[in-house]
PDB file with SEQRES, HELIX, SHEET and CRYST1 records, atoms N, CA, C and O in Angstrom:
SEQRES   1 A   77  UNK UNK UNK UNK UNK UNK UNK UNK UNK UNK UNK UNK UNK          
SEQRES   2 A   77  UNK UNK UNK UNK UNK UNK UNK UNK UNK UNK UNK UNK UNK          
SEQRES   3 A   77  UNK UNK UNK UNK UNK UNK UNK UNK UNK UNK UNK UNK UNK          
SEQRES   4 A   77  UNK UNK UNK UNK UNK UNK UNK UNK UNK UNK UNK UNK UNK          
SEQRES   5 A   77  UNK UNK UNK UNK UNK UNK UNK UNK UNK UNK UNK UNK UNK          
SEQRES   6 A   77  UNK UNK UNK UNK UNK UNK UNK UNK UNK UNK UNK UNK              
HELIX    1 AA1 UNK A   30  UNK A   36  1                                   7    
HELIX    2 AA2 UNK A   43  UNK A   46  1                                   4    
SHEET    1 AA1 5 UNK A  21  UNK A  23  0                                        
SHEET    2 AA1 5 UNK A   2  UNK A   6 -1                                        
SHEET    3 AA1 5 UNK A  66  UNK A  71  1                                        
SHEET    4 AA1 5 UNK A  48  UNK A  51 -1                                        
SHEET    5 AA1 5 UNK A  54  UNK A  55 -1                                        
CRYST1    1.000    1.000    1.000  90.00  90.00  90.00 P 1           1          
ATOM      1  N   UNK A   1      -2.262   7.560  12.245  1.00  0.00           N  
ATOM      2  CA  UNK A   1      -1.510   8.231  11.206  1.00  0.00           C  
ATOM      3  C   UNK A   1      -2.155   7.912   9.868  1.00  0.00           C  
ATOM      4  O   UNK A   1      -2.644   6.805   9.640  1.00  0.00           O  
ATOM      5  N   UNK A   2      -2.147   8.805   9.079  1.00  0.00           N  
ATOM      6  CA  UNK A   2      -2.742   8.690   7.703  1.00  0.00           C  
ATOM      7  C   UNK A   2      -1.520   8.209   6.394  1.00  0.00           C  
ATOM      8  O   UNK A   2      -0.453   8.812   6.279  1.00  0.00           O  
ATOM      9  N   UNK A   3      -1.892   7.111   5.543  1.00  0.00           N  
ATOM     10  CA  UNK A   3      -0.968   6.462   4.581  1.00  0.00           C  
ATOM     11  C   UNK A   3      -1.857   6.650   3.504  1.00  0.00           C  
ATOM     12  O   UNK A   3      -3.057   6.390   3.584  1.00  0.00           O  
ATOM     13  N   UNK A   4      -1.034   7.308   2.018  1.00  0.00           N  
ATOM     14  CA  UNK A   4      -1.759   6.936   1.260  1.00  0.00           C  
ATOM     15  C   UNK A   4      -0.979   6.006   0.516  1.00  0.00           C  
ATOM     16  O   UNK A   4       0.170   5.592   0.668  1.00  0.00           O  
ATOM     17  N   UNK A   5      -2.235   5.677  -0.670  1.00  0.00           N  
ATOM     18  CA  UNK A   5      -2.575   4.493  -0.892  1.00  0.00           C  
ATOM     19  C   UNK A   5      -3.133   4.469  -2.505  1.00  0.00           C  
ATOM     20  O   UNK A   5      -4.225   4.793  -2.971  1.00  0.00           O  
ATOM     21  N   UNK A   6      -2.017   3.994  -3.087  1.00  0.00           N  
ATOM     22  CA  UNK A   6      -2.227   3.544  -4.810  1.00  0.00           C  
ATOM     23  C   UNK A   6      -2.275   2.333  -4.942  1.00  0.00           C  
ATOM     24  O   UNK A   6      -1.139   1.877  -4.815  1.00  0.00           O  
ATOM     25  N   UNK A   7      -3.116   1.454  -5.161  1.00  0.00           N  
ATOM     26  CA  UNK A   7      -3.396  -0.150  -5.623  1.00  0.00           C  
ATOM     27  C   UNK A   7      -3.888  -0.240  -6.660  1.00  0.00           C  
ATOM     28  O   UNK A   7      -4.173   0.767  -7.309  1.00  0.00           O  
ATOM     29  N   UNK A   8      -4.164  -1.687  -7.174  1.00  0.00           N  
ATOM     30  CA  UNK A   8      -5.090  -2.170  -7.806  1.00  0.00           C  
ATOM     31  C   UNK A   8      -6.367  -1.966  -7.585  1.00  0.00           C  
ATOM     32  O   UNK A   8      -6.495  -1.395  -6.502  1.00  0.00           O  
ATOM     33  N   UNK A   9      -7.245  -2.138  -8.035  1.00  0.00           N  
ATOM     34  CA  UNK A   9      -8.867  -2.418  -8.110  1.00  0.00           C  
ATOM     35  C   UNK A   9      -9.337  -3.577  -7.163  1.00  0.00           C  
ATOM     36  O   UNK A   9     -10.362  -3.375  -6.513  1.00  0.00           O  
ATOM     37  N   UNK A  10      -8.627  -4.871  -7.015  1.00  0.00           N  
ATOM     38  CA  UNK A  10      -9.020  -5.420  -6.317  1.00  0.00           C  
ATOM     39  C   UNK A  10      -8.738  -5.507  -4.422  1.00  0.00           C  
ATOM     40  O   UNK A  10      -9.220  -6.310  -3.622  1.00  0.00           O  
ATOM     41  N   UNK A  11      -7.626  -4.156  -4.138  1.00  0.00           N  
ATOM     42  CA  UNK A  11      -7.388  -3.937  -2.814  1.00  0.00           C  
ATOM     43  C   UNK A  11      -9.240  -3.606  -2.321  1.00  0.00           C  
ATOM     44  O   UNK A  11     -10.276  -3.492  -2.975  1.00  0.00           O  
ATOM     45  N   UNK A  12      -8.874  -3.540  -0.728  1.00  0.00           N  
ATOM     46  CA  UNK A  12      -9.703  -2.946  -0.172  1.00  0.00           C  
ATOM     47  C   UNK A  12      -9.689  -1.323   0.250  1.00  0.00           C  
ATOM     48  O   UNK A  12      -9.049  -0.822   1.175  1.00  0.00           O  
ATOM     49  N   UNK A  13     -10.391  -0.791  -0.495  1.00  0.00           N  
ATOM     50  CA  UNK A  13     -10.547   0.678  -0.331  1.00  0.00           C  
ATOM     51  C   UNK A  13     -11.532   1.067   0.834  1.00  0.00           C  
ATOM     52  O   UNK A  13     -11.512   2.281   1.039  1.00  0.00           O  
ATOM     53  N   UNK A  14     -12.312   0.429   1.581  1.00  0.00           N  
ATOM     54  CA  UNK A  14     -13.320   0.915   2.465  1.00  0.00           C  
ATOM     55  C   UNK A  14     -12.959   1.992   3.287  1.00  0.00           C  
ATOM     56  O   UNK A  14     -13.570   3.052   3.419  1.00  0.00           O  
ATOM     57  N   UNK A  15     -11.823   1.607   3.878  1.00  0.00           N  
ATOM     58  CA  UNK A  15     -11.128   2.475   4.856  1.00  0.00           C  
ATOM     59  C   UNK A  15     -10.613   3.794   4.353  1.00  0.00           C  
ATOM     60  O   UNK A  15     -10.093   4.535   5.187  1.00  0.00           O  
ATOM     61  N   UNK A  16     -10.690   4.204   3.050  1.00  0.00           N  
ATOM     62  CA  UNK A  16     -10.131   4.949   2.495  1.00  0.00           C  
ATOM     63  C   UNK A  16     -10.749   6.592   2.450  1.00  0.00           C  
ATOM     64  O   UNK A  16     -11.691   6.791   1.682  1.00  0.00           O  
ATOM     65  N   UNK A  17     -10.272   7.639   3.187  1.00  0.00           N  
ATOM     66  CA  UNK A  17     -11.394   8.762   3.615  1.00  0.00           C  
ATOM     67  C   UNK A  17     -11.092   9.668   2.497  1.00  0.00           C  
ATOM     68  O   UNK A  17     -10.011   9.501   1.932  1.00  0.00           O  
ATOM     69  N   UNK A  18     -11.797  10.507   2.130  1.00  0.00           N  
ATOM     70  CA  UNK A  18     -12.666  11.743   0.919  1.00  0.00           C  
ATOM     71  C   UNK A  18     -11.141  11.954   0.396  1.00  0.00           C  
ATOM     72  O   UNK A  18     -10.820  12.004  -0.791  1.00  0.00           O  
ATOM     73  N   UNK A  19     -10.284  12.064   1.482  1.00  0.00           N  
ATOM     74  CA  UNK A  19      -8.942  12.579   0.820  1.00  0.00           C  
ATOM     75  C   UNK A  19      -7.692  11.621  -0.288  1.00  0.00           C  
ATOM     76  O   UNK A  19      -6.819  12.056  -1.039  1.00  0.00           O  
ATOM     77  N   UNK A  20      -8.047  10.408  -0.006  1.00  0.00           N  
ATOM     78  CA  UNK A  20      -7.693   9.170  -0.239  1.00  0.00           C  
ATOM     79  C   UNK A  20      -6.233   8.776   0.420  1.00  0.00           C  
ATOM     80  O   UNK A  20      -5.171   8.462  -0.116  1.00  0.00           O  
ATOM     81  N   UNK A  21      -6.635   8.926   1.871  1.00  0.00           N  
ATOM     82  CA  UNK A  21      -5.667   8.425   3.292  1.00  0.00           C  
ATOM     83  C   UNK A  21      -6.354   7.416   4.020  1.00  0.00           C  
ATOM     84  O   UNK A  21      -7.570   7.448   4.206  1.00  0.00           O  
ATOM     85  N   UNK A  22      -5.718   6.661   4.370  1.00  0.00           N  
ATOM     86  CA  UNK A  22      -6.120   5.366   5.059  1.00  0.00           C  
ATOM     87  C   UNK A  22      -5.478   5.405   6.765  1.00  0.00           C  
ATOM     88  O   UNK A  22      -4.274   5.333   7.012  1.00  0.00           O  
ATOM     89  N   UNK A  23      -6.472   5.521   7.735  1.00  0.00           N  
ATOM     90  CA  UNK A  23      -5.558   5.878   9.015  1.00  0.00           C  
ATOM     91  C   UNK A  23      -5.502   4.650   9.269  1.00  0.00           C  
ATOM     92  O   UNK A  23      -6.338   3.852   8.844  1.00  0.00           O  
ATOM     93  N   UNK A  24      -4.309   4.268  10.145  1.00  0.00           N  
ATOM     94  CA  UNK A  24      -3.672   3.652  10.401  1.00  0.00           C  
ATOM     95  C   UNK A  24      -3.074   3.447  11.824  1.00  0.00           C  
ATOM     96  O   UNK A  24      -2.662   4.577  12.085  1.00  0.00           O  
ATOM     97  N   UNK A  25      -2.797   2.677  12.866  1.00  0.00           N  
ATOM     98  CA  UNK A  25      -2.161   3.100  14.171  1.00  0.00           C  
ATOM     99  C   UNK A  25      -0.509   3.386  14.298  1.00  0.00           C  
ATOM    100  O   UNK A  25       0.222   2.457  13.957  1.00  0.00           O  
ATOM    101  N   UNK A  26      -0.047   4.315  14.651  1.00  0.00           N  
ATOM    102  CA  UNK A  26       1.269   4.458  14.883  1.00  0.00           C  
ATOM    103  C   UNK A  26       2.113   3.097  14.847  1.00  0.00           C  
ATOM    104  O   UNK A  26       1.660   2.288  15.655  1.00  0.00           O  
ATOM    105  N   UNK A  27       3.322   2.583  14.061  1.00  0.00           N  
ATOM    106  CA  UNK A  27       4.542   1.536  13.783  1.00  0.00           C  
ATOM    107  C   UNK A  27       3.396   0.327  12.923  1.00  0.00           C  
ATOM    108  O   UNK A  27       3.623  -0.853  13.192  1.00  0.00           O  
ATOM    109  N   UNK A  28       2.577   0.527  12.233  1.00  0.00           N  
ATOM    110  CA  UNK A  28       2.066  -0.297  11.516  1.00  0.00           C  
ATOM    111  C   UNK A  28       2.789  -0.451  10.501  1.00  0.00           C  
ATOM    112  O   UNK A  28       3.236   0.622  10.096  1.00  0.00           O  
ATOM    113  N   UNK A  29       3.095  -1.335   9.915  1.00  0.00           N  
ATOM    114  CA  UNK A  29       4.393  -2.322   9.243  1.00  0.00           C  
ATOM    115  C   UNK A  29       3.554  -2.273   7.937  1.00  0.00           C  
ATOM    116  O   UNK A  29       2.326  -2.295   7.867  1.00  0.00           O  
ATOM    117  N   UNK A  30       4.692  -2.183   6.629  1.00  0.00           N  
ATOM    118  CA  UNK A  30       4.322  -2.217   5.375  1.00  0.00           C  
ATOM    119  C   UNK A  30       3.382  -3.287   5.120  1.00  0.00           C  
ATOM    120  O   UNK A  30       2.266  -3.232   4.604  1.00  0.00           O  
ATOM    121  N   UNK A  31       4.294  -4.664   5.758  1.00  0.00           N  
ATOM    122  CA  UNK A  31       3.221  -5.655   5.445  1.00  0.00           C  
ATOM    123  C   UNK A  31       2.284  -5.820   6.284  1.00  0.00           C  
ATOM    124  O   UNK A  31       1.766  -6.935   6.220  1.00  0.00           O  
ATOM    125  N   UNK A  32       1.860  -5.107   7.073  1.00  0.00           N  
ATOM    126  CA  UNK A  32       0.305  -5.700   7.765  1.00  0.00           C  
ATOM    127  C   UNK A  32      -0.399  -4.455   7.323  1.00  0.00           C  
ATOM    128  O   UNK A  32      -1.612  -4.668   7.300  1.00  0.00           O  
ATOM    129  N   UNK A  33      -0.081  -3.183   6.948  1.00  0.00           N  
ATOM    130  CA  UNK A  33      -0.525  -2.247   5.827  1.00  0.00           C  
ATOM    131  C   UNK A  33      -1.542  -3.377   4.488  1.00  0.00           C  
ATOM    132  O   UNK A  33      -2.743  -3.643   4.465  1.00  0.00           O  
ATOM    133  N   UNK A  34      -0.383  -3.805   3.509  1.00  0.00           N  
ATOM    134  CA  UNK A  34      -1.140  -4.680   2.611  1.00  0.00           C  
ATOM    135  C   UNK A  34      -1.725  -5.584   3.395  1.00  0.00           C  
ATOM    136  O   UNK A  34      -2.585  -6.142   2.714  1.00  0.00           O  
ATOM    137  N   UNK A  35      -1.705  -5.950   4.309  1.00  0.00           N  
ATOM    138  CA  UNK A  35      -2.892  -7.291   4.667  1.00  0.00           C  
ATOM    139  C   UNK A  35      -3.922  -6.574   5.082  1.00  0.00           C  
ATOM    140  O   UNK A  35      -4.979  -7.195   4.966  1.00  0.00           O  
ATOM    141  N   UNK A  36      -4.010  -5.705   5.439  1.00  0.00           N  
ATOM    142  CA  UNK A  36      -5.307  -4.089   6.066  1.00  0.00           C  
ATOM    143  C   UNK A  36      -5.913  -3.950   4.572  1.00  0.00           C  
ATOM    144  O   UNK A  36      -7.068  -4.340   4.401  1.00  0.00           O  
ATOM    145  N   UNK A  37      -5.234  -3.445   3.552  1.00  0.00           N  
ATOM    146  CA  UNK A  37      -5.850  -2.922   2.153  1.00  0.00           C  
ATOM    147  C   UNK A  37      -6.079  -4.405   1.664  1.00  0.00           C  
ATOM    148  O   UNK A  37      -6.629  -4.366   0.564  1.00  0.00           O  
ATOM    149  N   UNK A  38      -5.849  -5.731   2.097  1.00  0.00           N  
ATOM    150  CA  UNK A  38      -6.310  -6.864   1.637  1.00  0.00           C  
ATOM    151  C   UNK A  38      -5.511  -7.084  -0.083  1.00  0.00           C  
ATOM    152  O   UNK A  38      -6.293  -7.638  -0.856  1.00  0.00           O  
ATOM    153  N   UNK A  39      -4.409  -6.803  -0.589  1.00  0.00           N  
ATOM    154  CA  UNK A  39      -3.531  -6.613  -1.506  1.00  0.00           C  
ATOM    155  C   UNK A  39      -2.904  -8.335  -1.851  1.00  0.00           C  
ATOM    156  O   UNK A  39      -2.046  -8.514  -0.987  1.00  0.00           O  
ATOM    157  N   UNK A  40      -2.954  -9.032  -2.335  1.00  0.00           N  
ATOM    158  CA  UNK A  40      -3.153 -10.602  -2.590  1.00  0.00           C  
ATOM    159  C   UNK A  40      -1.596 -10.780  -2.449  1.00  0.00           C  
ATOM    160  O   UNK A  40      -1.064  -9.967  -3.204  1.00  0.00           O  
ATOM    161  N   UNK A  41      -0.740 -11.462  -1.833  1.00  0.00           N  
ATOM    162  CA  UNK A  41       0.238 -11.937  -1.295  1.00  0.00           C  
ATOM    163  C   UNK A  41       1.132 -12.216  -2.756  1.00  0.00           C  
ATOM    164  O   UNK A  41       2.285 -11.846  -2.979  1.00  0.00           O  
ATOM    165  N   UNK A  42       0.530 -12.724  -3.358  1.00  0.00           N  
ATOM    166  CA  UNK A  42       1.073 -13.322  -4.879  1.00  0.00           C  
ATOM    167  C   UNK A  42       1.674 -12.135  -5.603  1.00  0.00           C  
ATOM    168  O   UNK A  42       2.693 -11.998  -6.280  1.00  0.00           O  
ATOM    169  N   UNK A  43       0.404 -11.079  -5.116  1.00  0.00           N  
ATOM    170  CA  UNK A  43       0.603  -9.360  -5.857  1.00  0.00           C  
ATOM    171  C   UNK A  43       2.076  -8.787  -5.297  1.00  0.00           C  
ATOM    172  O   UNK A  43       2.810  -8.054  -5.960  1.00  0.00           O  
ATOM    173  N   UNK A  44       2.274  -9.123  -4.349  1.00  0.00           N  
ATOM    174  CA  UNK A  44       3.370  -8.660  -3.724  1.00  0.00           C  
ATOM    175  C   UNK A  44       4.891  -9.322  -3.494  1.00  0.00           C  
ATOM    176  O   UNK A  44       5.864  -9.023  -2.802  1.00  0.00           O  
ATOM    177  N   UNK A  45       4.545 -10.468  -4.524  1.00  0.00           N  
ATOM    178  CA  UNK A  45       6.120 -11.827  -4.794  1.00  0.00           C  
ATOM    179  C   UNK A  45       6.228 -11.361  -6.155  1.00  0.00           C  
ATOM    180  O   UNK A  45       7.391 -11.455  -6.549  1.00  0.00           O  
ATOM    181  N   UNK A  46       5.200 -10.756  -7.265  1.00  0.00           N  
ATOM    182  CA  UNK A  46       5.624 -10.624  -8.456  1.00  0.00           C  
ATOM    183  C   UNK A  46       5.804  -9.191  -8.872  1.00  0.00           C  
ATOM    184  O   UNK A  46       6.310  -9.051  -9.986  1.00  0.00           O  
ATOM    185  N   UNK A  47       5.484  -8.046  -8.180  1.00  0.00           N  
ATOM    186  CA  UNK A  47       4.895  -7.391  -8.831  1.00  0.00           C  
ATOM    187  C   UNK A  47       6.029  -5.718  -7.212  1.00  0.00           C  
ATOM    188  O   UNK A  47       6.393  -5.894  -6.050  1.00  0.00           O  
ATOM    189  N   UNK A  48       6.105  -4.545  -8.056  1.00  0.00           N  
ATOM    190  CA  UNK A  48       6.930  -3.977  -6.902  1.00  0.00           C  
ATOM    191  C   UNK A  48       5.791  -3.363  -5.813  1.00  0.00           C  
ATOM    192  O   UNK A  48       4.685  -2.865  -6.027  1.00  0.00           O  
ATOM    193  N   UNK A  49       6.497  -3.598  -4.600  1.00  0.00           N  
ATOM    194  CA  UNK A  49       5.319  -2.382  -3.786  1.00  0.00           C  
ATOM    195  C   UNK A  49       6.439  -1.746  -3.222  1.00  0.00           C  
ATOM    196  O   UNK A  49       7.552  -2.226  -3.006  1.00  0.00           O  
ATOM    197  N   UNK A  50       5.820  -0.073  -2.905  1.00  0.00           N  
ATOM    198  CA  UNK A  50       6.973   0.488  -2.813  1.00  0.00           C  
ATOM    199  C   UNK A  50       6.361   1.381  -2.009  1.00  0.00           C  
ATOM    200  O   UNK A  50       5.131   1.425  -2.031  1.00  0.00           O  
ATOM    201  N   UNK A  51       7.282   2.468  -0.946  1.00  0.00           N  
ATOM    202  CA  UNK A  51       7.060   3.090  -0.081  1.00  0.00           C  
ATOM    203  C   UNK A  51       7.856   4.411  -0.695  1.00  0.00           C  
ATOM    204  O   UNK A  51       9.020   4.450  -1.093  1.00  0.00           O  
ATOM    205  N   UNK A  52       6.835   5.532  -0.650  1.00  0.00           N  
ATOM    206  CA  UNK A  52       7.635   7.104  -0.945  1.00  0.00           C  
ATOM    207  C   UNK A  52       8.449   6.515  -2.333  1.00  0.00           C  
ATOM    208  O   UNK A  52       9.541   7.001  -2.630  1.00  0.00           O  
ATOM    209  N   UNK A  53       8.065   5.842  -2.847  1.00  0.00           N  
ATOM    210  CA  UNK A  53       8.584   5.892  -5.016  1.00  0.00           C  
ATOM    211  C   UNK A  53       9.731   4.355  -4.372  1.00  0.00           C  
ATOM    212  O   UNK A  53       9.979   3.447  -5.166  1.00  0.00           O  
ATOM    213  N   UNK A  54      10.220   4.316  -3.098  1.00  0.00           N  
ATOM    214  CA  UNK A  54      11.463   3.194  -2.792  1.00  0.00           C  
ATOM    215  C   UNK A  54      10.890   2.046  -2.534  1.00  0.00           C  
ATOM    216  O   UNK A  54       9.759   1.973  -2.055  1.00  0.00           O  
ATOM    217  N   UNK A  55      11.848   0.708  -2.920  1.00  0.00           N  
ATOM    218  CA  UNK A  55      11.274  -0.442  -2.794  1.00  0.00           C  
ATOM    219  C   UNK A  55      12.310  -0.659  -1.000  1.00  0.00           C  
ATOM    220  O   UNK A  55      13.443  -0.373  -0.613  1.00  0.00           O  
ATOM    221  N   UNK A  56      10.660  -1.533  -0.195  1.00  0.00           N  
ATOM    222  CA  UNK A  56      11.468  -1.226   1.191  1.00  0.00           C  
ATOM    223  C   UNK A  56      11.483  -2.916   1.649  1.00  0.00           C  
ATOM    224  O   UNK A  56      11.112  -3.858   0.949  1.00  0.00           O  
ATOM    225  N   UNK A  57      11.906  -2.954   2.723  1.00  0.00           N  
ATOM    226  CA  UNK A  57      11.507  -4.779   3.231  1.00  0.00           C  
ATOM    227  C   UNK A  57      10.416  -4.281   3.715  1.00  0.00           C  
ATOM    228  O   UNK A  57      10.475  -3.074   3.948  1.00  0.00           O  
ATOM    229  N   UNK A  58       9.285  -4.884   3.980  1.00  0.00           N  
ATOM    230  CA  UNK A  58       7.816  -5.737   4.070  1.00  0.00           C  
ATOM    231  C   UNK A  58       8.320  -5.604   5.739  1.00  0.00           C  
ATOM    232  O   UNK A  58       7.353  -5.359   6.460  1.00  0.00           O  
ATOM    233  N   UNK A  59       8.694  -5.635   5.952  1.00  0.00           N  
ATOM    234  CA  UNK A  59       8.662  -4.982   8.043  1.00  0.00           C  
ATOM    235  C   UNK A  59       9.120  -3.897   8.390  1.00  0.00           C  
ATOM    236  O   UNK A  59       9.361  -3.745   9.588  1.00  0.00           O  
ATOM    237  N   UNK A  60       9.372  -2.846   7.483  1.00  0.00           N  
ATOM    238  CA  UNK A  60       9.764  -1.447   7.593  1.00  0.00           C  
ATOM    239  C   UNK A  60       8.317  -1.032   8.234  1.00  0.00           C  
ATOM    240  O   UNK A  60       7.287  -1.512   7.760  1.00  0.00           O  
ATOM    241  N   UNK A  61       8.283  -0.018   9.453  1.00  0.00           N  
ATOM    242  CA  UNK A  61       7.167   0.801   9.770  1.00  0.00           C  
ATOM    243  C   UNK A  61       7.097   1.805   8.941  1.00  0.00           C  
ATOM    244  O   UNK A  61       7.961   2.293   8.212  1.00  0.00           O  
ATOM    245  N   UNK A  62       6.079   2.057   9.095  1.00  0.00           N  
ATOM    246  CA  UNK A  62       5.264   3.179   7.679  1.00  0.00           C  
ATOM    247  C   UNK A  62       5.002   4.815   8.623  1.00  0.00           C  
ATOM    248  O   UNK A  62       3.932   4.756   9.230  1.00  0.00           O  
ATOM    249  N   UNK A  63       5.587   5.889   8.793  1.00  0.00           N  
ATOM    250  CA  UNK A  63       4.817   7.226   9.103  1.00  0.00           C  
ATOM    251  C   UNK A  63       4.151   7.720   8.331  1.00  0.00           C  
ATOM    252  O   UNK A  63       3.768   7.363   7.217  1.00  0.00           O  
ATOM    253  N   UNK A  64       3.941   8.838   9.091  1.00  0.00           N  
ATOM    254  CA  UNK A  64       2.338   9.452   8.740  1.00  0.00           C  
ATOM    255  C   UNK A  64       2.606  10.211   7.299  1.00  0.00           C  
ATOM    256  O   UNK A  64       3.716  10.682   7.053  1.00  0.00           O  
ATOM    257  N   UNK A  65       2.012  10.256   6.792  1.00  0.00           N  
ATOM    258  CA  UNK A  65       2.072  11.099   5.572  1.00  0.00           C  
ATOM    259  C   UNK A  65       3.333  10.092   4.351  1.00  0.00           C  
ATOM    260  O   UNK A  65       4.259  10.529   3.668  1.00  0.00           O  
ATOM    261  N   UNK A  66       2.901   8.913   4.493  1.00  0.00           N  
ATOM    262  CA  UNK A  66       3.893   7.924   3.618  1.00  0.00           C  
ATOM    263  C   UNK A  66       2.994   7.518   2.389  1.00  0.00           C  
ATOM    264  O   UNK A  66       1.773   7.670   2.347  1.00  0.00           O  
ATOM    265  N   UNK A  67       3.699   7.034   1.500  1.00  0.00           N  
ATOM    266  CA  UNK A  67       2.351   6.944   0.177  1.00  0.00           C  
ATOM    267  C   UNK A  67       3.149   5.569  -0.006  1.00  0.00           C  
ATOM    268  O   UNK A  67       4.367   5.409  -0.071  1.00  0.00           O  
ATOM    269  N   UNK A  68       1.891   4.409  -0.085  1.00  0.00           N  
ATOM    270  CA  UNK A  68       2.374   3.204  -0.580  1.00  0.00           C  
ATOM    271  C   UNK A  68       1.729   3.051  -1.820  1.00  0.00           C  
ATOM    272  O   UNK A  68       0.517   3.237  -1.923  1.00  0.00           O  
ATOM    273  N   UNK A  69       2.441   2.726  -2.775  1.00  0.00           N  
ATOM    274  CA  UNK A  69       2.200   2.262  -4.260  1.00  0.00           C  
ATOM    275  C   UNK A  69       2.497   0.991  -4.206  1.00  0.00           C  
ATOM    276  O   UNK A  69       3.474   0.428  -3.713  1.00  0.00           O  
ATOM    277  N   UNK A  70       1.040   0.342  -5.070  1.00  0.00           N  
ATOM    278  CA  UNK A  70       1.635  -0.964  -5.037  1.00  0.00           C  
ATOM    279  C   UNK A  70       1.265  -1.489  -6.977  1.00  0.00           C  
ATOM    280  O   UNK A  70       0.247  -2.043  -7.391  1.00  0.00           O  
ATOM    281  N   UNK A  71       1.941  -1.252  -7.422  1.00  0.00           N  
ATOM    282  CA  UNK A  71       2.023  -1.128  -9.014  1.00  0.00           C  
ATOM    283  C   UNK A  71       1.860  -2.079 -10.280  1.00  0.00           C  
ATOM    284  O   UNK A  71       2.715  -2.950 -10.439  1.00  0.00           O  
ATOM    285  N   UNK A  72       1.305  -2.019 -10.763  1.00  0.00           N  
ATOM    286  CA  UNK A  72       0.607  -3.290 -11.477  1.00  0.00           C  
ATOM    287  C   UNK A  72       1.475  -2.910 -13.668  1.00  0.00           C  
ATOM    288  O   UNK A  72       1.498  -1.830 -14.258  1.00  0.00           O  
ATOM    289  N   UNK A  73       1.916  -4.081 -14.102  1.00  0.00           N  
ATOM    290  CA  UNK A  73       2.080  -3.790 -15.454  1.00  0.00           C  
ATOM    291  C   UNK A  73       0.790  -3.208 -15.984  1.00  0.00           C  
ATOM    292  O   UNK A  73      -0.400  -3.358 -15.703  1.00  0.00           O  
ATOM    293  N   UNK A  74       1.578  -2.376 -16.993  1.00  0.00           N  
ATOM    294  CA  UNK A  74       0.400  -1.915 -17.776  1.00  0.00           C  
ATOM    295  C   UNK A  74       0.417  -2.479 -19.181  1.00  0.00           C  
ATOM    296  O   UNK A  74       1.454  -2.680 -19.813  1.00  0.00           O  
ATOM    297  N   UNK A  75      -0.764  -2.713 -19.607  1.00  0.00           N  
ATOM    298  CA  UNK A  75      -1.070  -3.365 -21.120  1.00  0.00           C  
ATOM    299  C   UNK A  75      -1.099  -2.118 -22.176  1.00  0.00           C  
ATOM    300  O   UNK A  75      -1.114  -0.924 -21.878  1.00  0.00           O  
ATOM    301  N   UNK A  76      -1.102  -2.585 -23.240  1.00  0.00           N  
ATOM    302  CA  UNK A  76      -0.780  -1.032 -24.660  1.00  0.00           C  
ATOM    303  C   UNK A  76      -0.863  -2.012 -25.550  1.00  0.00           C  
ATOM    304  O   UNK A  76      -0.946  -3.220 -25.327  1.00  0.00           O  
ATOM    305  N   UNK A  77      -0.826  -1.203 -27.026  1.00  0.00           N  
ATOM    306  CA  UNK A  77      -0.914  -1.781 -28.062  1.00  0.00           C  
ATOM    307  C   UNK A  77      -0.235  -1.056 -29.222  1.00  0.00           C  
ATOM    308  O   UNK A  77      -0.252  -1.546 -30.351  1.00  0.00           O  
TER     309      UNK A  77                                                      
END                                                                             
């Protein structure tokens, strides 16, 4: 199944195809999702990750066509 996928700069994008979907095997879990995109554990105690715009528990399974955001403050001046 294909998840997309909004991170930081420092996730792992390799897996990430022309369309910017990351396949995935059928009942793959939010959190072994971020441990796949390699998303820093710390990133995910301070900071929201969220499934389809909702904040979910970290063992929710993910379907196909799900968009995980994982959202970082932004700086301004």
């Amino acid at each position: 199944m294909k998840i997309e996928f909004h991170g930081p700069p420092m996730c792992d994008f390799s897996r990430m195809d022309k369309n910017g979907d990351i396949e995935v095997p059928e009942g793959t879990t939010l959190k072994q999702f971020l441990k796949l995109v390699k998303l820093p554990v710390i990133w995910r105690k301070v900071f929201p990750v969220l499934v389809n715009y909702q904040k979910v528990p970290m063992e929710t399974a993910l379907n196909d066509g799900d968009i995980v955001s994982a959202f970082s403050p932004s700086g301004g001046g």
